[in-house]
C-alpha positions as CSV (number, residue, x, y, z in Angstrom):
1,X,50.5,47.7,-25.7
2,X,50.7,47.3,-29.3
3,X,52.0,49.5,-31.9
4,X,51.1,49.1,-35.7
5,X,53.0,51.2,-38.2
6,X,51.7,51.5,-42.0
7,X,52.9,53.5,-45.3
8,X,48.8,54.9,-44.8
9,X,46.7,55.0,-42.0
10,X,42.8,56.1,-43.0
11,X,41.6,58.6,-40.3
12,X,38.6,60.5,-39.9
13,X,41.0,63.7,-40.5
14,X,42.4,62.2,-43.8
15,X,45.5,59.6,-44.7
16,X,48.5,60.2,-42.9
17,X,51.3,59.0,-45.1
18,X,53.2,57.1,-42.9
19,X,51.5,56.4,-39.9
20,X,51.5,54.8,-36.6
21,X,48.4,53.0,-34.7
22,X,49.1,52.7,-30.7
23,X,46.3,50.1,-28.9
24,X,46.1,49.1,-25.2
25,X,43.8,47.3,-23.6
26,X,41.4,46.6,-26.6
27,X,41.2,50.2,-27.8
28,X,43.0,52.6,-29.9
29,X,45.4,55.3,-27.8
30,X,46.9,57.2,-30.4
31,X,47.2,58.1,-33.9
32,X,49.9,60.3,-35.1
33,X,52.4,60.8,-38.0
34,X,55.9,59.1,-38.1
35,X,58.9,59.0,-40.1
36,X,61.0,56.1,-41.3
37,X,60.9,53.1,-42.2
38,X,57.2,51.3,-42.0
39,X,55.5,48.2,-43.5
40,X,53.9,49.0,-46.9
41,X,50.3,48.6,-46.0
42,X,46.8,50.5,-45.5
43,X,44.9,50.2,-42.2
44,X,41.7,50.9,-41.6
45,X,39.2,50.8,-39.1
46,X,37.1,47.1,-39.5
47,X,34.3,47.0,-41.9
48,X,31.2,46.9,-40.5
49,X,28.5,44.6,-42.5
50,X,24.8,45.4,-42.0
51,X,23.6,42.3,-44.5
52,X,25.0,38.6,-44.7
53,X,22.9,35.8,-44.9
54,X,25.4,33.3,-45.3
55,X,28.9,32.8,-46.8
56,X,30.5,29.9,-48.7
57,X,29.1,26.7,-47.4
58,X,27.3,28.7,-44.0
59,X,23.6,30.0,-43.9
60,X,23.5,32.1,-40.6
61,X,19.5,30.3,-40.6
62,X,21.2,26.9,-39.9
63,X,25.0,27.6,-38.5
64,X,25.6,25.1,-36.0
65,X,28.6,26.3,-33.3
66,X,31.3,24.5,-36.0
67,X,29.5,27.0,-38.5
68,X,29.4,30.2,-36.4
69,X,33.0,29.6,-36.0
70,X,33.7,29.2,-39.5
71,X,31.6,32.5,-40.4
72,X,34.2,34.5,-37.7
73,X,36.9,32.9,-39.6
74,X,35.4,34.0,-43.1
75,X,35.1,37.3,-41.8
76,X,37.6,38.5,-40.3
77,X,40.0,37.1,-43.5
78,X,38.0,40.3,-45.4
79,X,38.2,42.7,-42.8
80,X,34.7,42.5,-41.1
81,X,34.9,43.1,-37.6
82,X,31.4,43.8,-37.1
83,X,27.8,42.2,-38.8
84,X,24.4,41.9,-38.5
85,X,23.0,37.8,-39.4
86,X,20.4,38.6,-42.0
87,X,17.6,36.8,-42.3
88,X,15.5,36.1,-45.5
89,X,11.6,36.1,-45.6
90,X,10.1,32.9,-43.6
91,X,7.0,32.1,-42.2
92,X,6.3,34.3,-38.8
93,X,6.4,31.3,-36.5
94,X,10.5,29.7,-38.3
95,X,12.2,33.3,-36.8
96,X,12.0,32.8,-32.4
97,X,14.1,29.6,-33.4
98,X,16.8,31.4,-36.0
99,X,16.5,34.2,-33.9
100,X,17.5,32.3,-30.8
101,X,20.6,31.0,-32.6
102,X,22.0,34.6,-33.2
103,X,21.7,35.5,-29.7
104,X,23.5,32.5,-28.7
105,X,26.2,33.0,-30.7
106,X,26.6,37.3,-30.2
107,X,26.8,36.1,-26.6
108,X,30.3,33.7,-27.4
109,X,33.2,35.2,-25.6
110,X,36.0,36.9,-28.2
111,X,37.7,38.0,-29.6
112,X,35.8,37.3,-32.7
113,X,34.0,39.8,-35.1
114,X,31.0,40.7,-33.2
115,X,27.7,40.5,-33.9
116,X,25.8,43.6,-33.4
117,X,22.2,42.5,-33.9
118,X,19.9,40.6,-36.7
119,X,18.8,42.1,-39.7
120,X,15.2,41.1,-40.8
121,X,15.1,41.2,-44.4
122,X,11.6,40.6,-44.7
123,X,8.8,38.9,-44.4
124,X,7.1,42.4,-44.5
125,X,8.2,43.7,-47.9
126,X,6.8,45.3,-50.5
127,X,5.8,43.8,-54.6
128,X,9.2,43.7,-55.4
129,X,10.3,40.7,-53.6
130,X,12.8,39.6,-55.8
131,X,14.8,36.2,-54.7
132,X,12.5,35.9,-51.3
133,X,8.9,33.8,-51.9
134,X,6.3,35.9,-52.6
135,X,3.8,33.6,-50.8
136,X,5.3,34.3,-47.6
137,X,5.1,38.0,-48.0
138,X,3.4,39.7,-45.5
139,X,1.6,42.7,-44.3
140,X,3.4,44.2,-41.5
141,X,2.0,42.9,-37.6
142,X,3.3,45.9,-35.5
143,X,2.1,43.3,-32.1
144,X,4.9,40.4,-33.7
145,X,7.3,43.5,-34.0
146,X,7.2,44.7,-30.5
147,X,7.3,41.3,-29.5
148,X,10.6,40.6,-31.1
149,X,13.8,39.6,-29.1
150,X,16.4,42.4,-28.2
151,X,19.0,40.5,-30.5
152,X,16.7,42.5,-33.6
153,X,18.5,45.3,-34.4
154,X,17.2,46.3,-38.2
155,X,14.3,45.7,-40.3
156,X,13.8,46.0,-44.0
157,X,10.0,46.0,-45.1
158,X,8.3,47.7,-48.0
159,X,7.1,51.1,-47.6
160,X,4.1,51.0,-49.4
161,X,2.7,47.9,-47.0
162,X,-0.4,48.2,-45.5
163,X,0.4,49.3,-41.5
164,X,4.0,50.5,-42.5
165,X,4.4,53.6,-41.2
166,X,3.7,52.1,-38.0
167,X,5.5,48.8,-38.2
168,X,8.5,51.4,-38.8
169,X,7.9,53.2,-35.6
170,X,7.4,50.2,-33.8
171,X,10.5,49.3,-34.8
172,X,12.3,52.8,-33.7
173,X,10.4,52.3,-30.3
174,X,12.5,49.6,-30.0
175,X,15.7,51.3,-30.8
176,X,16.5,49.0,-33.8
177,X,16.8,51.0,-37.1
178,X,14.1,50.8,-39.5
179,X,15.3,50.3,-43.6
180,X,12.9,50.2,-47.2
181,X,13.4,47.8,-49.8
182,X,11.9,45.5,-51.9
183,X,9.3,47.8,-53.1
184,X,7.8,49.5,-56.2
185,X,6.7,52.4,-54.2
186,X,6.4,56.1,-55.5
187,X,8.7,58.6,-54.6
188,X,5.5,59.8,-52.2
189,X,5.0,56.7,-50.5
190,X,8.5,56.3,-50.3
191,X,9.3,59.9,-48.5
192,X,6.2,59.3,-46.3
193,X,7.7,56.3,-45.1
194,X,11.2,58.0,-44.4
195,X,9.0,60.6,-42.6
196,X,7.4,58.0,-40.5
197,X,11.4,57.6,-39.4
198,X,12.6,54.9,-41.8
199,X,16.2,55.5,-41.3
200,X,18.3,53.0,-44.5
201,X,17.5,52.1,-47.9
202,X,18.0,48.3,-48.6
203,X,20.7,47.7,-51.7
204,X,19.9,50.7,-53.4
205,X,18.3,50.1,-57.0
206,X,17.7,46.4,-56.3
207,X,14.4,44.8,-56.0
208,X,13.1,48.1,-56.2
209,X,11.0,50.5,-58.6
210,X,13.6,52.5,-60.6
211,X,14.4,56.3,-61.3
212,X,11.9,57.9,-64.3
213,X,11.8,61.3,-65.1
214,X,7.7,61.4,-64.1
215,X,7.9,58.8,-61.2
216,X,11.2,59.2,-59.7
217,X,10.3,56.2,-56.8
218,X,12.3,54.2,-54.9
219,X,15.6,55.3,-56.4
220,X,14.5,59.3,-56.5
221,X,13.6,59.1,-52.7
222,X,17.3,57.6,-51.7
223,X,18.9,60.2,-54.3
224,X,17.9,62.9,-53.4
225,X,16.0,63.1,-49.6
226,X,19.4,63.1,-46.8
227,X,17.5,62.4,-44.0
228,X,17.9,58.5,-45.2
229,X,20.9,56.5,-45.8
230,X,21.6,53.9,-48.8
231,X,23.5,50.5,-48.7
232,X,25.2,49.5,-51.8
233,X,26.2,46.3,-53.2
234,X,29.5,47.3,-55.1
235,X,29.6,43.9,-57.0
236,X,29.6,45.4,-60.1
237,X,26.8,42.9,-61.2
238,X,24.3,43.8,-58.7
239,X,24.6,47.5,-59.6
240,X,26.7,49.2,-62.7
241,X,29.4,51.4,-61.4
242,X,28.3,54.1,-63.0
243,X,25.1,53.6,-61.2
244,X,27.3,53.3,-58.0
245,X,29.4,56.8,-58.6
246,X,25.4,58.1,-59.2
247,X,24.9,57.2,-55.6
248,X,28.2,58.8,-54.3
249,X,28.0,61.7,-55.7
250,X,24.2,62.2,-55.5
251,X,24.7,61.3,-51.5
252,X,26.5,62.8,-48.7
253,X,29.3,61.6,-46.4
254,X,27.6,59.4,-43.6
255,X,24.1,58.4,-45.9
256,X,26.5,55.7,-48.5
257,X,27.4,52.4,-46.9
258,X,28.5,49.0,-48.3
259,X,27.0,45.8,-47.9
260,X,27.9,42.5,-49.1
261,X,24.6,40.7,-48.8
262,X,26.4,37.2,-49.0
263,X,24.9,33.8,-49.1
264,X,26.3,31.1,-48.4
265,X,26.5,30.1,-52.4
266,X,28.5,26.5,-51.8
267,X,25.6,25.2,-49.9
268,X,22.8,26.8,-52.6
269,X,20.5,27.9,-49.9
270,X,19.4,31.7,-48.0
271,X,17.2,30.3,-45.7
272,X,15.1,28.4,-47.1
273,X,15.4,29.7,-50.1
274,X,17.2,27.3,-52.8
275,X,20.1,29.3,-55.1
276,X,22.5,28.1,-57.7
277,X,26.0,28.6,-57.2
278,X,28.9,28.7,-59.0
279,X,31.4,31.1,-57.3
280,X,30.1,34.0,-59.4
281,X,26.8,35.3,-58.7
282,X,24.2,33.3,-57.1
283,X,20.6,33.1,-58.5
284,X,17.5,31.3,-58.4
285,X,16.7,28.6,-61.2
286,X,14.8,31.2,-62.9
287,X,18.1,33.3,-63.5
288,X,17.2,35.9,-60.7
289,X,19.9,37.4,-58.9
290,X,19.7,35.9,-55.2
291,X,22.2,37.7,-52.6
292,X,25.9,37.7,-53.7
293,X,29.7,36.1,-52.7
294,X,31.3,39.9,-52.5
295,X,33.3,40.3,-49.4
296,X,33.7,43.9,-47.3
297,X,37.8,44.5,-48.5
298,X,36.4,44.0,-52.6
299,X,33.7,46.0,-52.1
300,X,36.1,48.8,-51.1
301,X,38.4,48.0,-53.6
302,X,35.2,47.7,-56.0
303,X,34.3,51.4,-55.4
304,X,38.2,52.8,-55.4
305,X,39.2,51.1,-58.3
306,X,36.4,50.7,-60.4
307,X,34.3,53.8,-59.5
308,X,37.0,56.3,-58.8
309,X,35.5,56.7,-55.4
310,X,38.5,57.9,-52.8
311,X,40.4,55.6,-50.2
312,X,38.9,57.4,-47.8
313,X,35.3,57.9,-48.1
314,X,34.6,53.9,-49.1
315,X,36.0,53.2,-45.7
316,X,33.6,55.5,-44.3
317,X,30.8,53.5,-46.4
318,X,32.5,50.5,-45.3
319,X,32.7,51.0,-41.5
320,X,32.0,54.8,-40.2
321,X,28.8,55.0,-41.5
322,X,27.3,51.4,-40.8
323,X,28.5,51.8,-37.2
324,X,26.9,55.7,-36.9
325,X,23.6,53.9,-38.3
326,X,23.6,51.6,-35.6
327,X,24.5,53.7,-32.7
328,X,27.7,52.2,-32.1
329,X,30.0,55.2,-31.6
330,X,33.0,53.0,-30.0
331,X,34.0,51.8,-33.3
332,X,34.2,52.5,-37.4
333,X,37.2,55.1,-37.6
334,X,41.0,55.0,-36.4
335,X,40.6,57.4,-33.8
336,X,41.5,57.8,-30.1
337,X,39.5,56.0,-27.5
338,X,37.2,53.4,-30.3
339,X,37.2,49.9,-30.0
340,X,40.8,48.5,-31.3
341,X,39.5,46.7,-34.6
342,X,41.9,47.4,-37.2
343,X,42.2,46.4,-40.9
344,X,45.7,46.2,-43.2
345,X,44.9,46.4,-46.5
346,X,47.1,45.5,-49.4
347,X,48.2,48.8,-50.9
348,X,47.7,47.6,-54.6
349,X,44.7,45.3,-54.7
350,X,43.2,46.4,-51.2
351,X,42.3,43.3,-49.9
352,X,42.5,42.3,-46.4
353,X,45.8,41.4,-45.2
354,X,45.4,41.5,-41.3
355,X,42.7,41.8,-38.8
356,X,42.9,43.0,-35.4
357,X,39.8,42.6,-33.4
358,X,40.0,44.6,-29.1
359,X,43.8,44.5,-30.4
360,X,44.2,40.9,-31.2
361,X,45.4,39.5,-34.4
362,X,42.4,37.3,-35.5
363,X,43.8,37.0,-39.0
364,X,47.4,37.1,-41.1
């Protein structure tokens, strides 16, 4: 048994202000008010990270075992206790190989921040393709889809795609969740898909048509239709905060969630896709924007400090929502009986201090 004790502890009821966190046997047995003296710190529950397709000097397309290792290590220093490997757009026949690679390394023994599926970002987007190459942009082959490995767990293609509506339940039929992006669709084709059971909007207002007042697209569909959720990347260079308070206030609890979509910036690559890194943000030789080096705990601290979001509903972007998205209900809030993956925050800056992953200290 373990018992963590904080000056706030973030619960799905609210702060309590001080706080105790009881774990046993990898998951969380209590949550109560206390009195006294306390460390001054924040926990949380772990971030949960739908998008990373690298980070620093590692490209989840060509992480060795040294390099899976490294990525838990980079991970759980920000807080991330649970991710999806992204995957850029490649030709059909470079993703059983990648995709064997994830599988191998979800199945490592922990603790470790665990990976809770793949994310294919593309090759079945839309004409907004942004960093990926447009020559490998495809239509969308609902046989390939159902054919996929059970390690697939989300899917971003462009809604406006020739055979999308039922690539997107193909991809439900599989139980994975099915996202938009990368598109200049109309708010029609955009709604249609989300009808068809397109469940997440890829880094809302990136790569994608923006809001007019006669054509709301892309941007209009995320806004304003709550049967689908948006990811953010709260950067402030991918998206202006005002842009990002737009979002929060426009959206209800449990449809906003943070991503980092990371590459690994050191090494210049996503994939095979060649970037130029300096530590800031990482772009192709032509100056466009390709993926970013944010990390989970700034991206909170992005949205607090910068957007005047509240403590408590950017950890809900940051790990509730994510994990609801994917079904995994044993994790994402400081509440009795979830998984024991805890976070201390810094209580000025907000950045990650400590990580507990099944109730082991994996970092600080």
């Amino acid at each position: 048994m373990m018992v963590l004790a904080a000056s706030r502890v973030v619960t799905p009821m609210g702060t309590l202000s001080p706080g105790l966190v009881e774990l046993d046997g990898g998951r969380i047995t209590s949550v109560v008010p206390t009195s006294g003296p306390v460390p001054d710190r924040v926990l949380v529950p772990g971030f949960v990270d739908l998008q990373v397709n690298g980070i620093d000097d590692i490209d989840v397309a060509h992480a060795d075992e040294a390099g899976w290792d490294r990525l838990d290590s980079l991970l759980a220093a920000q807080g991330t206790t649970t991710w999806l490997p992204t995957l850029v757009t490649a030709p059909l026949d470079a993703y059983p190989r990648r995709l064997g690679s994830i599988a191998a390394a979800a199945a490592r023994p922990g603790p470790r921040p665990r990976i809770a599926g793949a994310h294919l970002e593309g090759p079945f987007l839309g004409d907004r393709p942004g960093a990926h190459p447009p020559h490998l942009v495809v239509a969308p082959d609902v046989e390939w889809i159902t054919s996929l490995p059970p390690i697939v767990g989300l899917v971003t293609l462009g809604p406006e795609a020739d055979g999308a509506h039922a690539a997107i339940r193909a991809v439900a039929a599989r139980r994975g969740v099915a996202a938009i992006g990368h598109s200049g669709a109309t708010l029609a084709q955009a709604t249609a898909a989300i009808g068809a059971g397109a469940r997440l909007v890829t880094h809302g207002f990136n790569a994608m048509s923006p809001l007019h007042h006669r054509e709301p697209g892309m941007v209009g569909a995320f806004l304003t239709d709550d049967r689908v959720a948006v990811s953010l990347i709260a950067d402030g260079e991918h998206v202006h905060p005002a842009a990002l308070d737009i979002a929060f206030r426009c959206k209800p609890d449990g449809r906003v969630l943070l991503v980092t979509d990371a590459v690994a910036w050191r090494a210049e690559r996503a994939g095979a896709i060649g970037i130029v890194g300096d530590g800031t943000v990482p772009r192709l030789a032509d100056g466009t924007i390709a993926g970013s080096t944010l990390t989970m705990d700034s991206a909170v601290a992005f949205v607090v400090t910068r957007v005047g979001v509240t403590l408590e509903r950017a950890v809900r972007a940051a790990s509730t929502t994510p994990a609801a998205l994917l079904g995994l209900n044993d994790r994402g809030a400081l509440a009795v009986g979830r998984r024991a993956d805890v976070v201390a925050l810094d209580p000025t800056s907000l950045r990650c201090t400590e990580t507990w992953i099944d109730g082991v200290q994996v970092h600080g």
